[in-house]
Backbone as a chain_set.jsonl record, in Angstrom:
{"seq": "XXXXXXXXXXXXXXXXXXXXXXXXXXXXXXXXXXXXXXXXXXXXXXXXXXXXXXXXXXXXXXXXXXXXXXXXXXXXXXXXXXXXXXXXXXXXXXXXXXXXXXXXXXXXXXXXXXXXXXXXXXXXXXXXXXXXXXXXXXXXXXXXXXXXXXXXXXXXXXXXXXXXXXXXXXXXXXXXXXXXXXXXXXXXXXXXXXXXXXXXXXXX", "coords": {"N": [[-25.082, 14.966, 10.646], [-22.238, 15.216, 9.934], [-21.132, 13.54, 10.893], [-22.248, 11.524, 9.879], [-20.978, 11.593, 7.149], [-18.614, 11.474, 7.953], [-18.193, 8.807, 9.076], [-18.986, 7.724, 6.649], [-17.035, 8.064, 5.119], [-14.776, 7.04, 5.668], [-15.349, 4.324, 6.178], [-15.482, 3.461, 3.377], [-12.895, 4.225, 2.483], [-11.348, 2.472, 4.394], [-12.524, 0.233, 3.237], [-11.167, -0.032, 0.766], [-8.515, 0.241, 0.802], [-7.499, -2.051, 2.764], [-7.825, -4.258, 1.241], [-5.118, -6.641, -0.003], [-2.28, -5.652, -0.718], [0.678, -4.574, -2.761], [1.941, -2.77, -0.975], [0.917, -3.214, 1.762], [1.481, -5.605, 1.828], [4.401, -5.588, 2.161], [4.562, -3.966, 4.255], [3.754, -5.601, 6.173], [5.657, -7.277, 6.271], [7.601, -5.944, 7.43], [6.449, -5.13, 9.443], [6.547, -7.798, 10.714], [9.09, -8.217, 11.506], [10.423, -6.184, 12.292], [11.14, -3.76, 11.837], [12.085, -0.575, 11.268], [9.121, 0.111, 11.195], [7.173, 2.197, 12.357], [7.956, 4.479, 11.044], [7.873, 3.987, 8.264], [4.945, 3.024, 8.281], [3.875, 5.792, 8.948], [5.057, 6.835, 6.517], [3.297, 6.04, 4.774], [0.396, 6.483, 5.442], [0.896, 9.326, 5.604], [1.633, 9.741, 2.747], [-0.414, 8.829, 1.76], [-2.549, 10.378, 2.756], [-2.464, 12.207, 1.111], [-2.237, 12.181, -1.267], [-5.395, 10.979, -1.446], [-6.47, 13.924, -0.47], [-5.668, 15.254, -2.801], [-7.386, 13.996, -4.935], [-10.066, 14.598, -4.309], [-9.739, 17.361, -4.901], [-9.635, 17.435, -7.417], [-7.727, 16.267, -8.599], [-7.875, 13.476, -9.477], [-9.615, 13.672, -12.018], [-7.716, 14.809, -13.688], [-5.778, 12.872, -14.134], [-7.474, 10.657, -14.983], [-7.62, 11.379, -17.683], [-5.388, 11.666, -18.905], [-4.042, 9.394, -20.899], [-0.993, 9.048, -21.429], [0.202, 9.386, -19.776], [-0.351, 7.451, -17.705], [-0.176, 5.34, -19.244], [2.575, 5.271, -18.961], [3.372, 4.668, -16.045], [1.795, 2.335, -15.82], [3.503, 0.752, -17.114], [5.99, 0.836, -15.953], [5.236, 0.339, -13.212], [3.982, -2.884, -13.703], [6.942, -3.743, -14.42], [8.807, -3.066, -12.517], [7.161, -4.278, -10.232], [7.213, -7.029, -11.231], [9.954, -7.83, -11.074], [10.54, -7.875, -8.175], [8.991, -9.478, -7.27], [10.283, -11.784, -8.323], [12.705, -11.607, -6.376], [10.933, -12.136, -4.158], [10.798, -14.8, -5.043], [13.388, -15.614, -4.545], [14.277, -15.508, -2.344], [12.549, -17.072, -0.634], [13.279, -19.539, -1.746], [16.197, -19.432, -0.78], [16.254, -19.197, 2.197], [16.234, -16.711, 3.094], [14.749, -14.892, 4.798], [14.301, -16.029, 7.357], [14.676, -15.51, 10.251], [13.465, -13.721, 13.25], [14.84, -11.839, 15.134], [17.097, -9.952, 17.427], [19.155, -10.428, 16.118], [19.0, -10.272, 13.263], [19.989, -8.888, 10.466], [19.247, -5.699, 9.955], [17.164, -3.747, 6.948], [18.498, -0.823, 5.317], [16.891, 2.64, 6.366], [16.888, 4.191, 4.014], [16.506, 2.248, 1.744], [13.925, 0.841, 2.425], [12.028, 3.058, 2.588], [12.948, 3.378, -0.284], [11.954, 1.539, -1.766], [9.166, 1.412, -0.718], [8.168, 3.753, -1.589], [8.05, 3.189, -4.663], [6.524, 1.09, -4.612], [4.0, 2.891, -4.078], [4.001, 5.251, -6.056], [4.531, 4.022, -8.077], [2.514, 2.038, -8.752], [-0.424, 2.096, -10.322], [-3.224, 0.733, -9.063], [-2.926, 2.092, -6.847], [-3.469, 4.733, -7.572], [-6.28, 4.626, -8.211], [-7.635, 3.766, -7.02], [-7.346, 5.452, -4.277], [-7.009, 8.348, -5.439], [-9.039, 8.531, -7.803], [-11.492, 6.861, -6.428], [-11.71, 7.223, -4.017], [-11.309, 9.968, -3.784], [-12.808, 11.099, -6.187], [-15.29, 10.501, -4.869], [-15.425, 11.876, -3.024], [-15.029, 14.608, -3.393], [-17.481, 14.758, -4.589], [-18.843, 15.629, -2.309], [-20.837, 17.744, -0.437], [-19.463, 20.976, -0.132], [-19.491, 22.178, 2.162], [-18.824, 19.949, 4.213], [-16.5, 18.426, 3.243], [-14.639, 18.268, 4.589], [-14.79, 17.084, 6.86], [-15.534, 14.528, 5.374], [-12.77, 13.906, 4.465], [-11.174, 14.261, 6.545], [-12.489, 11.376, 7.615], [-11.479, 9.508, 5.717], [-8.841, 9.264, 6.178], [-8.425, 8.954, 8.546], [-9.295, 6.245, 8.665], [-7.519, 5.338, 6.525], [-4.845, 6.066, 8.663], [-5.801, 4.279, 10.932], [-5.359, 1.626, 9.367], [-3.357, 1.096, 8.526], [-1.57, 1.532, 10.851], [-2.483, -0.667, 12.696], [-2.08, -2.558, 11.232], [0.847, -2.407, 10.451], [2.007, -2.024, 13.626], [-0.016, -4.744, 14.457], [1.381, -6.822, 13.438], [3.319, -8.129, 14.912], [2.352, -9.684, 16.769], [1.968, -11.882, 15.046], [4.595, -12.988, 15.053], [5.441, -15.266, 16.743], [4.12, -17.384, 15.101], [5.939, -16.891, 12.715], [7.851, -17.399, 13.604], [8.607, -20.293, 12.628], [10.945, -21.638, 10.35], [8.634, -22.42, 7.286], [6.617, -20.962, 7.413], [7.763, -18.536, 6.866], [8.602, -19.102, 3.933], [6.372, -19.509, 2.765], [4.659, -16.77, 3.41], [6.731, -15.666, 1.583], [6.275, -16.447, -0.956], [3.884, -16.057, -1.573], [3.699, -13.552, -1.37], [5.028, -13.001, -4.002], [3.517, -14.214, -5.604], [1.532, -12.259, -5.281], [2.797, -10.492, -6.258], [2.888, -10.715, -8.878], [0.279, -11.295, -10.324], [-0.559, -8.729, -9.657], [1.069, -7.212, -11.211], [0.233, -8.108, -13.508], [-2.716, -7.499, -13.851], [-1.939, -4.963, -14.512], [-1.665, -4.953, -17.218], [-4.119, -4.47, -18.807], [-4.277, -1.712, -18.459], [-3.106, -0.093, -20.203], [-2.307, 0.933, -23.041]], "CA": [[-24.666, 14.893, 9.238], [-21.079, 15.584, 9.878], [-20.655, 11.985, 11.682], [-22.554, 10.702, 8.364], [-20.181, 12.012, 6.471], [-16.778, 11.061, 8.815], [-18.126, 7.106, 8.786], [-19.386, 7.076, 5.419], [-15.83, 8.398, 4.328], [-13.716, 6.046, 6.919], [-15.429, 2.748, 5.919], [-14.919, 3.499, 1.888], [-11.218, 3.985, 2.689], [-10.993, 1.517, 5.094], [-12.391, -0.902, 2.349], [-10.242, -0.202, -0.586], [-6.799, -0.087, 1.853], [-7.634, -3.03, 3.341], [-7.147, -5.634, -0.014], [-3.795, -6.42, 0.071], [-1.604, -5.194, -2.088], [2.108, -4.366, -2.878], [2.379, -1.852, -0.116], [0.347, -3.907, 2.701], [2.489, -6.61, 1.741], [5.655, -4.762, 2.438], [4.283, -3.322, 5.614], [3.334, -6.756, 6.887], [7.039, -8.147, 6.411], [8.421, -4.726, 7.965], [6.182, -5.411, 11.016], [6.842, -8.826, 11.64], [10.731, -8.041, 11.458], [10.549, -4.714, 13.751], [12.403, -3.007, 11.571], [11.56, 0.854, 10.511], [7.835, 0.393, 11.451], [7.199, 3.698, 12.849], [8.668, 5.172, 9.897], [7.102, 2.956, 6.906], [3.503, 3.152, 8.782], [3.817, 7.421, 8.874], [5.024, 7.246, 5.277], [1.586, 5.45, 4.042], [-0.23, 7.14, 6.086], [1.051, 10.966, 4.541], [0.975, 9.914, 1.359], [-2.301, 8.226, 1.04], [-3.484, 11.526, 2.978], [-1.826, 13.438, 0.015], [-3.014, 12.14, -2.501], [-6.327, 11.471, -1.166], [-6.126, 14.979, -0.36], [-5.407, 15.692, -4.405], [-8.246, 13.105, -5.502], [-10.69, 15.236, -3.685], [-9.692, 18.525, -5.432], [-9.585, 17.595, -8.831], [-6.406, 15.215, -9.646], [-8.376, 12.318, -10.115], [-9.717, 13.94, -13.033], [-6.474, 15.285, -14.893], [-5.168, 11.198, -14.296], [-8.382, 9.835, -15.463], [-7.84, 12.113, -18.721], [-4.003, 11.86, -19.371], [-3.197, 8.128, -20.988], [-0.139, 8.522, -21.645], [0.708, 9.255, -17.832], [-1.49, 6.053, -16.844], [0.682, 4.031, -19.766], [3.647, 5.532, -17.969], [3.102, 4.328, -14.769], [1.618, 1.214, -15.773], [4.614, 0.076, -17.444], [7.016, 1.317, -14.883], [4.757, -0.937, -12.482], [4.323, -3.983, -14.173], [8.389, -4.006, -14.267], [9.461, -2.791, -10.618], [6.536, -6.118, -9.519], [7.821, -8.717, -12.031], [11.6, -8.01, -10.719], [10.58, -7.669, -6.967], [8.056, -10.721, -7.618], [11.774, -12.604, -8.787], [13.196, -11.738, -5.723], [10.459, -12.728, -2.738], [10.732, -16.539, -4.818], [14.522, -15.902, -4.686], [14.402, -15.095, -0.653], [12.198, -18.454, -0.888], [14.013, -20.616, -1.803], [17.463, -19.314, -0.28], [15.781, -18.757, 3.34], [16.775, -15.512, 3.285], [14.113, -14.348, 5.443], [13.722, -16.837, 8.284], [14.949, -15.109, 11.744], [13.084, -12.989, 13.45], [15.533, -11.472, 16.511], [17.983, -8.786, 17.136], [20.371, -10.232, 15.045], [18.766, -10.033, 12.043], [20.44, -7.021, 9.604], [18.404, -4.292, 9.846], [17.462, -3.111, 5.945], [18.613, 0.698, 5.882], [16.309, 3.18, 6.251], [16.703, 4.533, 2.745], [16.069, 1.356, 1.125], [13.031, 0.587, 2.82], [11.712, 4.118, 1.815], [12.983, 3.647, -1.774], [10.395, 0.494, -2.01], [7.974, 2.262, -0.302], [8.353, 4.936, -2.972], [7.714, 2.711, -5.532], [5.013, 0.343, -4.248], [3.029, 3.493, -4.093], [3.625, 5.689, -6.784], [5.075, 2.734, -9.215], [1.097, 1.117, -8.894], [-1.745, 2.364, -10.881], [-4.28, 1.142, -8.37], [-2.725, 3.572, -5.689], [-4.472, 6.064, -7.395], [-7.311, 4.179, -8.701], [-8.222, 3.611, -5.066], [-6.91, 6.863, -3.623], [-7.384, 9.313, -6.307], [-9.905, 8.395, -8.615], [-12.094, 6.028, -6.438], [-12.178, 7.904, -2.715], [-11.129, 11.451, -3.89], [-13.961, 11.229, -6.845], [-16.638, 10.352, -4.19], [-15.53, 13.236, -1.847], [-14.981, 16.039, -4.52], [-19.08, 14.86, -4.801], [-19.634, 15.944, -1.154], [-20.965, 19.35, -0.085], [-18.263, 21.559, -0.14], [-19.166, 22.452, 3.904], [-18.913, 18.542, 4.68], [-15.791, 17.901, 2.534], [-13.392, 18.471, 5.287], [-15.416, 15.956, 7.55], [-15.168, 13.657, 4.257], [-11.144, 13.86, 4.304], [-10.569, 13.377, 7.91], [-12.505, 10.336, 7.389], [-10.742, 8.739, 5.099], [-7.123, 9.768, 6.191], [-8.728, 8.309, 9.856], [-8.868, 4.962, 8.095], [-5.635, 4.773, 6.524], [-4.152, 5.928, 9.927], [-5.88, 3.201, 11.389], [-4.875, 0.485, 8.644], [-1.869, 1.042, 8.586], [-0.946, 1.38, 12.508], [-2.643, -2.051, 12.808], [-1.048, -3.571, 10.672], [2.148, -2.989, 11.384], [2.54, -2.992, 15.072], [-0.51, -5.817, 15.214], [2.371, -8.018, 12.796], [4.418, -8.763, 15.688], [1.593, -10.964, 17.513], [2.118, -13.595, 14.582], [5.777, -13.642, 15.107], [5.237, -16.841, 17.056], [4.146, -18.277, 14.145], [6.595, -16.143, 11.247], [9.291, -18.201, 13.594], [8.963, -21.494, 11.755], [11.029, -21.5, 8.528], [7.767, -22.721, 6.648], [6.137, -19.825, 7.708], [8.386, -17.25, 6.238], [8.447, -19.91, 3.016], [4.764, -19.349, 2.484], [4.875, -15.504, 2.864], [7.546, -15.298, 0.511], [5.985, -17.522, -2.37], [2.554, -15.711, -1.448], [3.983, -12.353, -2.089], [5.615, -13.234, -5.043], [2.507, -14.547, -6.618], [0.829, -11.217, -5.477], [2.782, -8.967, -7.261], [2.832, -11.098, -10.124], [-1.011, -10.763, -9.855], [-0.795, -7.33, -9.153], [2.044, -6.94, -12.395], [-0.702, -8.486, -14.643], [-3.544, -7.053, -13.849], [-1.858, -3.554, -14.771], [-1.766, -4.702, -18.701], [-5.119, -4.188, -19.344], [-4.62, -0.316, -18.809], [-2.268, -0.06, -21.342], [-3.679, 1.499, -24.309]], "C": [[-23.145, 14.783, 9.11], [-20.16, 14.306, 10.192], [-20.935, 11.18, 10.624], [-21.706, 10.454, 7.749], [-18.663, 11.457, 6.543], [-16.904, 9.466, 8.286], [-18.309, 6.795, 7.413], [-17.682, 7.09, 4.635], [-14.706, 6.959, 4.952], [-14.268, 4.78, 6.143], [-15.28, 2.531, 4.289], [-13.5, 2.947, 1.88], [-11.036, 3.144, 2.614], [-11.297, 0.275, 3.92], [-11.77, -1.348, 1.279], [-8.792, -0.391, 0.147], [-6.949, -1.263, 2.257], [-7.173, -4.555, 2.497], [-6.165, -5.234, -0.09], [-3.145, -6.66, -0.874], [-0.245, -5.388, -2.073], [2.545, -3.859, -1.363], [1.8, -2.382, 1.173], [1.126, -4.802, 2.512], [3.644, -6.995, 2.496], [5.589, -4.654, 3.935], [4.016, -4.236, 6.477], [4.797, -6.876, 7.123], [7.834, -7.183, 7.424], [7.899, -4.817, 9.833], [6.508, -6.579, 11.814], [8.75, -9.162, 11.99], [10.879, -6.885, 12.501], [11.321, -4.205, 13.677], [11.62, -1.197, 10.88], [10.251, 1.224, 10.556], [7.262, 1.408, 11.553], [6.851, 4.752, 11.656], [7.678, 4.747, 8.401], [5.727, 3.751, 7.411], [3.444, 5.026, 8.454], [3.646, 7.706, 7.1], [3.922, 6.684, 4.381], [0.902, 6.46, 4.411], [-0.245, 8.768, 5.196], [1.213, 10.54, 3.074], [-0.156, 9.537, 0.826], [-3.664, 9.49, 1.598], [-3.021, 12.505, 1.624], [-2.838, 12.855, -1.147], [-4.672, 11.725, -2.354], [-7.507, 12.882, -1.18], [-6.681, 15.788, -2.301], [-6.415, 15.608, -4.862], [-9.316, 13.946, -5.238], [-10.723, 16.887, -4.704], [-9.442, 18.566, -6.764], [-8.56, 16.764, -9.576], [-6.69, 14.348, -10.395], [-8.961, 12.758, -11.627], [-9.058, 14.491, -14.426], [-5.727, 13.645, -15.404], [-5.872, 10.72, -15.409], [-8.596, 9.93, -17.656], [-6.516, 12.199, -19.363], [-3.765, 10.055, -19.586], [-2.046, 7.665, -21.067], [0.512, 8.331, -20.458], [-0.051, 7.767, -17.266], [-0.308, 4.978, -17.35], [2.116, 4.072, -18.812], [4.005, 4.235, -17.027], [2.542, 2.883, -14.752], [3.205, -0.076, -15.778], [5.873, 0.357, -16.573], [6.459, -0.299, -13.837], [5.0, -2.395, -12.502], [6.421, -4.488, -13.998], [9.421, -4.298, -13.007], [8.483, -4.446, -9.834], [7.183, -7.142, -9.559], [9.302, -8.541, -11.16], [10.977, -8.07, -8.563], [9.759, -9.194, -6.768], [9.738, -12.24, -7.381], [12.59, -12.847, -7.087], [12.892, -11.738, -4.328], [10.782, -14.51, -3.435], [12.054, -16.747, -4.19], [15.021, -15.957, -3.12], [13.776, -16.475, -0.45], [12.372, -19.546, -0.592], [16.039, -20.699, -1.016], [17.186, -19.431, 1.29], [16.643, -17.781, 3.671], [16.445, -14.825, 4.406], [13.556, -15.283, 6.565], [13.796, -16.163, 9.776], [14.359, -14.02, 11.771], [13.586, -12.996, 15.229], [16.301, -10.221, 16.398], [19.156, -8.751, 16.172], [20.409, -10.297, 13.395], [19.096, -8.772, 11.503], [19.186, -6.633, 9.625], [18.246, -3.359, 7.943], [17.591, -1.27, 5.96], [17.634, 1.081, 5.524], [16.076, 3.536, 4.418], [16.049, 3.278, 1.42], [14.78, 0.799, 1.496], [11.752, 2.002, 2.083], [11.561, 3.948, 0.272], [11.668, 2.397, -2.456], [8.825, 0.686, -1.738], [7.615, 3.182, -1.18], [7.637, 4.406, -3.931], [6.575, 1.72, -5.555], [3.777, 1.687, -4.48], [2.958, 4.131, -5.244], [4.179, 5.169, -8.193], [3.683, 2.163, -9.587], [0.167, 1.554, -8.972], [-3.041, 2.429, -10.279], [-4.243, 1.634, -7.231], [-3.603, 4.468, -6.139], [-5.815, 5.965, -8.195], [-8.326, 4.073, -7.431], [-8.423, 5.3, -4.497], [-7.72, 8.24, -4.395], [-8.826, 9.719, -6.641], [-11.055, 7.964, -7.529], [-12.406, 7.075, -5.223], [-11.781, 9.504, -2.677], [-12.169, 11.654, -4.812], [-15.211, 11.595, -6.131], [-16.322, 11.874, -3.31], [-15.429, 14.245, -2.665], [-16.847, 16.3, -4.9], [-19.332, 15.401, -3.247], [-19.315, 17.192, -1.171], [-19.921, 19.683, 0.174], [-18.311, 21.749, 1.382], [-18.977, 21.141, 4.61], [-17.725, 18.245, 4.363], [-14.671, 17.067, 3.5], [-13.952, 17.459, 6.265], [-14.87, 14.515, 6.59], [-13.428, 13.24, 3.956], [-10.989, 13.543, 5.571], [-11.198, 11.914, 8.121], [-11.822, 9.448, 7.121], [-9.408, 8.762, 5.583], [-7.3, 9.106, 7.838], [-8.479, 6.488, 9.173], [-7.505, 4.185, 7.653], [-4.687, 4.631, 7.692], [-4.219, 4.405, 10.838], [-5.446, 1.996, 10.785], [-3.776, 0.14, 9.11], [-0.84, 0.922, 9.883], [-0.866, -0.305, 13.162], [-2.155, -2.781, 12.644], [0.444, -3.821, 10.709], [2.358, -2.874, 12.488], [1.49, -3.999, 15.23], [0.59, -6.673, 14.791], [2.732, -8.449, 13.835], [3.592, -9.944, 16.658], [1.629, -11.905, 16.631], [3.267, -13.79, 14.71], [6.188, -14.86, 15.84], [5.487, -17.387, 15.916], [5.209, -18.45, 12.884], [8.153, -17.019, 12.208], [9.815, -19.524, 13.213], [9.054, -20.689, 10.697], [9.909, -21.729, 7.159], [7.308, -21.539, 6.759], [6.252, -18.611, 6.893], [8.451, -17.692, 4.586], [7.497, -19.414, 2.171], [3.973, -18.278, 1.796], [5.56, -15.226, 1.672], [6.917, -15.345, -0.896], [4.867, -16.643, -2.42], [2.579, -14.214, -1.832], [4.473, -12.076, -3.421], [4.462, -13.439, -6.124], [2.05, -13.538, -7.075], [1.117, -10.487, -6.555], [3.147, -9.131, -8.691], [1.462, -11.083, -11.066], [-1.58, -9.577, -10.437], [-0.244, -6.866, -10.741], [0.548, -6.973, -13.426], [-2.054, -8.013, -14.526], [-3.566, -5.078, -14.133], [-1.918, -2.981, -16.263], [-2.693, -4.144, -19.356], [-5.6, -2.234, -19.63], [-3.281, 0.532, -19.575], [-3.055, 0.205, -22.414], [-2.705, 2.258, -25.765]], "O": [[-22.76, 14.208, 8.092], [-18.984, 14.08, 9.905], [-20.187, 10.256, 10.303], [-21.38, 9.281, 7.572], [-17.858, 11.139, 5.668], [-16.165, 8.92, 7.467], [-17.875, 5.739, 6.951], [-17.284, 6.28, 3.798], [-14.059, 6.142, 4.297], [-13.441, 4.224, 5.42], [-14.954, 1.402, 3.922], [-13.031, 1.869, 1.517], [-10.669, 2.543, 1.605], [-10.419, -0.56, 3.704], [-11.705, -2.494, 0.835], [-8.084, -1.349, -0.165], [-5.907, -1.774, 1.846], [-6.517, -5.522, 2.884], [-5.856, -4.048, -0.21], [-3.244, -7.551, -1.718], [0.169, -6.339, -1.41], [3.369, -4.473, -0.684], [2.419, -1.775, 2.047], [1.818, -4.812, 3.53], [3.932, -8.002, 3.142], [6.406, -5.157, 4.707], [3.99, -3.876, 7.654], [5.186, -6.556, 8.246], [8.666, -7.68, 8.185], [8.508, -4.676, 10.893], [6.705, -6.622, 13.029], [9.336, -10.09, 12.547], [11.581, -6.99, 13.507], [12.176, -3.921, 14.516], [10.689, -1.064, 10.085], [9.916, 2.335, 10.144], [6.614, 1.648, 10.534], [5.901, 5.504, 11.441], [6.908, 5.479, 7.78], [5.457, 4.888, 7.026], [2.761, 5.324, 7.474], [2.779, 8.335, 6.493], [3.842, 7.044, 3.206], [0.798, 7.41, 3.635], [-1.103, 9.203, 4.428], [0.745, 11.326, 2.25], [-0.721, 9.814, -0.232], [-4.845, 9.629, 1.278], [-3.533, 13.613, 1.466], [-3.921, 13.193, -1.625], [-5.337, 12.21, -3.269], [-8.665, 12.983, -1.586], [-7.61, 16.481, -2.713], [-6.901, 16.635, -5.337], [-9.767, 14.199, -6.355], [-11.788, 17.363, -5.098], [-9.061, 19.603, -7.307], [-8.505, 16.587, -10.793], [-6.248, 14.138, -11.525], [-8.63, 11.948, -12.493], [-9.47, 14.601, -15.581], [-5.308, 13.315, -16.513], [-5.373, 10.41, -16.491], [-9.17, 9.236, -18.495], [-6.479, 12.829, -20.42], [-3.372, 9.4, -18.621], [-1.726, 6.486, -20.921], [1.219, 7.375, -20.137], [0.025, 7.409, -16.091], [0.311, 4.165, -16.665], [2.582, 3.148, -18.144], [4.663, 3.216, -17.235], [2.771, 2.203, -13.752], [3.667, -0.995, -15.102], [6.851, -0.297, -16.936], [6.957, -1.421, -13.747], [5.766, -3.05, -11.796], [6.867, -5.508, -13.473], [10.264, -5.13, -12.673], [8.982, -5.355, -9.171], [7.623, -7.923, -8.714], [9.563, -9.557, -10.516], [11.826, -8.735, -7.969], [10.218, -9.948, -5.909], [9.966, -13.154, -6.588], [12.965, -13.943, -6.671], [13.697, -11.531, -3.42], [10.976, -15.421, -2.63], [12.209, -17.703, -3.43], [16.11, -16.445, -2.813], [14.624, -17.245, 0.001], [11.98, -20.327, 0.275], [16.787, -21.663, -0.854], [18.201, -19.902, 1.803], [17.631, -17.913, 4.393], [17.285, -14.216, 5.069], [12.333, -15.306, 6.698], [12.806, -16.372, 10.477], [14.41, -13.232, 10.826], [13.139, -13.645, 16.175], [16.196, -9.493, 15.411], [19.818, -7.851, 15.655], [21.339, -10.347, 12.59], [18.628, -7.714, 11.926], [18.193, -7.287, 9.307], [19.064, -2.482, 7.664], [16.794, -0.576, 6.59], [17.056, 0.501, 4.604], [15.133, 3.09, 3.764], [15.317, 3.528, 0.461], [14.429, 0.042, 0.591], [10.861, 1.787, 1.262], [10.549, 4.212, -0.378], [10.819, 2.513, -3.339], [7.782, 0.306, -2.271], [6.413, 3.237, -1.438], [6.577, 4.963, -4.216], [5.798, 1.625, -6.506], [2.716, 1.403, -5.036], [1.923, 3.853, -5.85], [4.228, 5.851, -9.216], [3.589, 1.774, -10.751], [-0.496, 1.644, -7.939], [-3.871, 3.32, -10.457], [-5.244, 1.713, -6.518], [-4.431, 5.005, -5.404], [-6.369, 6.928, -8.726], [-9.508, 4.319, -7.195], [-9.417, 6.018, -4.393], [-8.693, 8.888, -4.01], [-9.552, 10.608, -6.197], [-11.913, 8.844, -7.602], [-13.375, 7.809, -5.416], [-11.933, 10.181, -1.66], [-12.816, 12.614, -4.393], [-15.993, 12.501, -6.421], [-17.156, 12.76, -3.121], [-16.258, 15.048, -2.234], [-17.412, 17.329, -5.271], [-20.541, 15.615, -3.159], [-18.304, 17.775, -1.562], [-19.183, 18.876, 0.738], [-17.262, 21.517, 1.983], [-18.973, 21.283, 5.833], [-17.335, 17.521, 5.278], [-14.113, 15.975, 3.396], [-12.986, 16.723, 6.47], [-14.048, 13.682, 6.974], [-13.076, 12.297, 3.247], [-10.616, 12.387, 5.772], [-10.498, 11.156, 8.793], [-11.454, 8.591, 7.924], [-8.803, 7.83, 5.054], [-6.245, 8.755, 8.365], [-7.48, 5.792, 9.354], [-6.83, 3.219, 8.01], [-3.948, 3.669, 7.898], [-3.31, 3.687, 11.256], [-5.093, 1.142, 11.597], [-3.344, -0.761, 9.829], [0.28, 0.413, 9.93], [0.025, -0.938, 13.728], [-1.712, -3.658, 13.387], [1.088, -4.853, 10.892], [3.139, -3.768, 12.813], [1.726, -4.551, 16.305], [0.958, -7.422, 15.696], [2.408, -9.636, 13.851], [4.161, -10.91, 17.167], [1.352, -13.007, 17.104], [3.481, -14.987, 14.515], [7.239, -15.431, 15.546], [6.58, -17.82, 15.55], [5.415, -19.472, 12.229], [9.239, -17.206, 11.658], [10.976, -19.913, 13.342], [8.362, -19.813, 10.178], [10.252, -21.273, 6.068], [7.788, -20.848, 5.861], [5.381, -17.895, 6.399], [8.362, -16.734, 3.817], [7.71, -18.962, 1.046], [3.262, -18.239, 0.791], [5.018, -14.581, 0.774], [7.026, -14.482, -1.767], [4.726, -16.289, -3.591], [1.679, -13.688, -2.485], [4.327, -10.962, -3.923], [4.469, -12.947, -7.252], [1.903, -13.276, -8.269], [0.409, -9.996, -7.434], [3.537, -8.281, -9.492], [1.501, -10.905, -12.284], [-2.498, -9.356, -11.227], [-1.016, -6.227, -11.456], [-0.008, -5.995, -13.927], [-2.631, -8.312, -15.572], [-4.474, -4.25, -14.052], [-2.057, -1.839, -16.702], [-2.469, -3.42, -20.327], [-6.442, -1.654, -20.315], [-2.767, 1.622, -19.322], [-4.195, -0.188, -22.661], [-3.305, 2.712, -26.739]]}, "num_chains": 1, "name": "protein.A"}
């Protein structure tokens, strides 16, 4: 039952982390650059166990019940996308982002963080996913299972997220044509334009 419980929790996760988002996005570009990886990957990882964590014990239900905190956060979102949206076309079209070597600047730690910050708790379906969606379902499991039910899920993210950024660096072959990085750019840009607009509707 306890193994039931671990996989049933792990492949939920694993399926809502997995559509890529703002913060997968991010974590892609961070891996195929081989910059702060380590670091980025940990900080998903503990906060999607946190609030996971939360979702599980009752948060999801103070969120689900507070609109004006949702409008908040929507509109915060929508804003921090559209401007970050502006400036993958603006990387784009400048080839801002073409080299991938040692001599590429390194973005500082703090700034990498501060995006990280905001990809997660700037975007509504962080905790639509997290919260609401895989802390709901586990707050339903037997209270002696729960803790099976959380290392699940927090196994998933670990794994997402590790994958993804150190597998990035096996396409850097490819991320070394300028088209390449072109593609990404424009393709992220769309996303979180996407991502921006699909946050209106919970506006209320």
């Amino acid at each position: 039952m306890e193994l039931d419980v671990f996989l049933k929790a792990f492949l939920i996760s694993l399926s809502l982390i997995v559509a890529i988002g703002a913060q997968n996005a991010y974590i892609l570009k961070l891996g195929l650059l081989k910059q702060h990886v380590l670091k980025a990957v940990l900080f998903c990882v503990i906060t999607d166990s946190l609030l996971i964590t939360a979702g599980v014990l009752g948060l999801g239900l103070f969120i689900k019940g507070n609109q004006l905190l949702i409008n908040g956060i929507a509109i915060f979102g929508i804003v921090f996308l559209t401007v970050y949206a502006f400036l993958s076309f603006k990387a784009a079209l400048k080839n801002e982002s073409l080299k991938i070597d040692d001599e590429v600047k390194t973005n500082p730690i703090k700034q990498v963080f501060s995006l990280l910050f905001m990809f997660t708790f700037l975007n509504p379906h962080v905790y639509l996913d997290t919260v609401l969606l895989i802390g709901g379902i586990g707050a339903n499991v037997e209270e002696s299972y729960r803790s099976y039910f959380l290392l699940g899920a927090i196994s998933a993210s670990f794994f997402w997220f590790f994958s993804l950024g150190f597998g990035a660096r096996f396409l850097i072959p490819l991320f070394k044509k300028p088209i390449t990085w072109k593609i990404l750019d424009i393709s992220i840009g769309f996303l979180m334009l996407y991502i921006a607009y699909s946050l209106i509707p919970l506006i209320q």
